[in-house]
C-alpha positions as CSV (number, residue, x, y, z in Angstrom):
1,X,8.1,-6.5,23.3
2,X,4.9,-6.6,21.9
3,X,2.3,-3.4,21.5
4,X,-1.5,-4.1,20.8
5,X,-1.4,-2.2,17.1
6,X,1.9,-3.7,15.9
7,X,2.8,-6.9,17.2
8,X,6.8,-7.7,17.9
9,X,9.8,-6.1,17.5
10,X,10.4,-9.1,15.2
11,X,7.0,-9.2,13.3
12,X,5.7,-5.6,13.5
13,X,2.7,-6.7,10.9
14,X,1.4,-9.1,12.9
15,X,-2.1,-7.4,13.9
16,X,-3.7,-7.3,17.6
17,X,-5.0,-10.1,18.9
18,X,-7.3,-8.3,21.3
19,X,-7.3,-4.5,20.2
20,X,-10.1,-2.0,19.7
21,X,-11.7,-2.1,16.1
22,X,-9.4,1.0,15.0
23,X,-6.8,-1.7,16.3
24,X,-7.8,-4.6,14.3
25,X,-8.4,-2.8,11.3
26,X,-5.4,-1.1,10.9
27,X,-3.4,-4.0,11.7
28,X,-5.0,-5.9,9.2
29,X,-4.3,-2.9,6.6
30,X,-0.6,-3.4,7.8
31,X,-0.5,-6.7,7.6
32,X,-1.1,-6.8,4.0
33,X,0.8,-3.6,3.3
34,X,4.1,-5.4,4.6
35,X,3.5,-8.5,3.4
36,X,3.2,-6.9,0.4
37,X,6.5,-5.3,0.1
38,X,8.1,-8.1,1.0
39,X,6.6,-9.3,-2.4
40,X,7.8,-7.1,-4.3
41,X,11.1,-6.4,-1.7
42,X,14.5,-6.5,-3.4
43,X,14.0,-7.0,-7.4
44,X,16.2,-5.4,-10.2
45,X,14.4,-4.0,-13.0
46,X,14.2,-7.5,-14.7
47,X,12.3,-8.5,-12.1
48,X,10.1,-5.8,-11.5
49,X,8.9,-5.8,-14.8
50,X,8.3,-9.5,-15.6
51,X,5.0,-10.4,-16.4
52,X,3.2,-13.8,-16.1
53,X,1.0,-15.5,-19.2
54,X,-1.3,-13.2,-20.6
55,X,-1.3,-10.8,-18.1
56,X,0.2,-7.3,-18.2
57,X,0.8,-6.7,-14.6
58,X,4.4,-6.7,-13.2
59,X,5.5,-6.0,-9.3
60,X,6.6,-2.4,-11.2
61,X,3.3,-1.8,-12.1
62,X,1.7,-3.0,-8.6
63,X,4.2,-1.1,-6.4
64,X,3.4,2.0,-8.6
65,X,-0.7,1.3,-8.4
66,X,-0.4,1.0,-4.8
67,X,1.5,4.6,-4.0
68,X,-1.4,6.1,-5.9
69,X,-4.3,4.3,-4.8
70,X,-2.5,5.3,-1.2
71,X,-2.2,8.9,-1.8
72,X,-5.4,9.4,-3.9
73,X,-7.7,7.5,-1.4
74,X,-5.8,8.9,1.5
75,X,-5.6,12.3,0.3
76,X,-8.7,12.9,-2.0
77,X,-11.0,10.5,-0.5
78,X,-10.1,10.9,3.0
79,X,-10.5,14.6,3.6
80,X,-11.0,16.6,-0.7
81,X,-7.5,17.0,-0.5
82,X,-5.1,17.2,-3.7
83,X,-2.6,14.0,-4.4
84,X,1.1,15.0,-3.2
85,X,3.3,16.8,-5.7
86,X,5.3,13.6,-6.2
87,X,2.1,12.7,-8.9
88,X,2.5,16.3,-10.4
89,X,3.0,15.9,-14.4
90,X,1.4,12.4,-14.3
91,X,-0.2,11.0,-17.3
92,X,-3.5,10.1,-16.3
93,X,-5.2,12.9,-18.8
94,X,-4.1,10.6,-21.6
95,X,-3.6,6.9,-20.2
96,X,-6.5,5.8,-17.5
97,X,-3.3,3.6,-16.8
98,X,-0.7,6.0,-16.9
99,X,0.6,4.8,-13.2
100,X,0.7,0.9,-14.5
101,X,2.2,1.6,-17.5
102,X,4.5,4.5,-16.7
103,X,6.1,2.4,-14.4
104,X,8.1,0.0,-16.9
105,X,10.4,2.7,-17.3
106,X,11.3,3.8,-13.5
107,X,13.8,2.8,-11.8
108,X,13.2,0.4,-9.2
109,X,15.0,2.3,-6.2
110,X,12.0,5.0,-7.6
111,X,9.2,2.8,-7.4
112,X,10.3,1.4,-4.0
113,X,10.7,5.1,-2.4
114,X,7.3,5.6,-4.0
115,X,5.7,2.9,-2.3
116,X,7.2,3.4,1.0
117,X,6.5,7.5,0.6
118,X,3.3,7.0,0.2
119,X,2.5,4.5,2.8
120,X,4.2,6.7,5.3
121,X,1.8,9.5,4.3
122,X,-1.1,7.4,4.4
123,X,-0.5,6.0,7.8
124,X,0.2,9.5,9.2
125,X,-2.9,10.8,7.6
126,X,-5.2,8.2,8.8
127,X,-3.2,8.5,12.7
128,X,-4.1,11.9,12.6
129,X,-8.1,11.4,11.6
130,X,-8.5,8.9,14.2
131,X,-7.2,11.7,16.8
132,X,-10.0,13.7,15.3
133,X,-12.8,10.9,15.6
134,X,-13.2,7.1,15.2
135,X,-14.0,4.9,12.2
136,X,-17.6,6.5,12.0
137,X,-16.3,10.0,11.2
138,X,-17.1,11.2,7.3
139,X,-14.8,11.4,4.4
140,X,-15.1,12.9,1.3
141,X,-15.1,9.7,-0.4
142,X,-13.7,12.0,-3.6
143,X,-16.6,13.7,-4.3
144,X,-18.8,16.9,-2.7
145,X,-22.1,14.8,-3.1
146,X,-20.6,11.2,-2.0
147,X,-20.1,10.5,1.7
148,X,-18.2,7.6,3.2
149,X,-17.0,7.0,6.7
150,X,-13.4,6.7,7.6
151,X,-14.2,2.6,8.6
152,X,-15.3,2.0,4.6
153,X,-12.1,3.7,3.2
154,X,-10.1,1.3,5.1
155,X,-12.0,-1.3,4.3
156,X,-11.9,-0.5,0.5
157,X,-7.9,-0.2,1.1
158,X,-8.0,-3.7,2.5
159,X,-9.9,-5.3,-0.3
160,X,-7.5,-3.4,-2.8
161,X,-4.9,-4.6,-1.0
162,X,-6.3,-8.3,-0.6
163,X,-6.5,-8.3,-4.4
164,X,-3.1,-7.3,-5.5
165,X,-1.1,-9.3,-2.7
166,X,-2.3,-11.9,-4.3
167,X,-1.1,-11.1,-7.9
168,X,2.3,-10.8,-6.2
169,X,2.2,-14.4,-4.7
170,X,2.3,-15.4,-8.0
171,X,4.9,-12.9,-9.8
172,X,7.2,-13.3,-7.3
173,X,7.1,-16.8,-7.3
174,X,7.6,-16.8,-11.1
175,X,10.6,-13.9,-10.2
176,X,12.9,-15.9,-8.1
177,X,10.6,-18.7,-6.3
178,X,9.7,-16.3,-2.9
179,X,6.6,-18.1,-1.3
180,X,5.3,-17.3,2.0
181,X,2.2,-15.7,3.6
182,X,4.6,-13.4,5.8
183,X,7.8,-12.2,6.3
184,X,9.8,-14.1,7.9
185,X,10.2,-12.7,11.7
186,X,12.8,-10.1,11.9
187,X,13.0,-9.3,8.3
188,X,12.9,-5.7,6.9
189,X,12.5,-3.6,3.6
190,X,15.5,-2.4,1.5
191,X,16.1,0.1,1.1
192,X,15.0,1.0,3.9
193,X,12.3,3.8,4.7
194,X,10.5,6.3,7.0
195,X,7.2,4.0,6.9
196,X,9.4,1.1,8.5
């Protein structure tokens, strides 16, 4: 069975092949958001935290990164809104990169429920906007003299999302030698969540 936003049963990120922009653009969003998790899907905390040459990012760090850029974007920039009180007590006064290095120390079942939380919120958020208006409705953009339209924030989630997929190509690979550009058909995240 195949819908136009979600692809199969099997390969739910596989976006529209003919639906509305809305359609296409979410479905791209999703795309990368499963693809992903299934990066990053399945790792003890050696594995989370392993880093590559010189660089200081871990899957950890990116699965943590990603729950806040969802929640902040989807939450501050999307309508003013606060960020959920999961982030309450976050470090951010004193570490610009409290959310990348805070996450060393969490457990991985944490920084998986994270993820997926705040994916699930996002999408949810964004269903509810589009009932509102289309992609050429306002934001907030996170500030009161900054405007954005709803199309741009999506946009800007792609791009971020572009970027660190990437990043977890090549840490997973180093991890346990996972390649692929997808999931393979029928496959789903563990533990398992609302967002799935």
């Amino acid at each position: 069975m195949t819908d136009p936003v979600h692809g199969s049963d099997d390969t739910p990120w596989e976006p529209p092949l003919a639906g509305s922009e809305a359609e296409q653009v979410l479905g791209a969003l999703d795309r990368l958001r499963w693809t992903f998790r299934f990066k990053t899907d399945g790792l003890d905390a050696a594995g989370l935290n392993q880093r590559i040459g010189a660089s200081t990012l871990t899957l950890g760090r990116l699965l943590k990164h990603l729950a806040a850029v969802e929640d902040d974007w989807f939450h501050r920039k999307l309508a003013g809104d606060p960020m959920p009180a999961v982030w309450e007590g976050n470090g951010w006064d004193d570490d610009d990169d409290w959310e990348l290095t805070s996450a060393d120390g969490d457990e991985p079942a944490a920084l998986y429920a994270l993820w997926d939380g705040a994916v699930a919120r996002s999408r949810a958020r964004v269903a509810a906007a589009l009932e509102v208006g289309g992609l050429d409705q306002d934001v907030s953009a996170g500030s009161a003299d900054q405007r954005a339209n709803l199309r741009r924030l999506l946009l800007d989630t792609i791009e971020e999302y572009g970027r660190h997929t990437g990043h977890a190509d090549l840490l997973r690979e180093a991890v346990d030698g996972r390649v692929g550009e997808d999931p393979p058909a029928g496959w789903r995240p563990g533990p398992r969540s609302a967002g799935y």
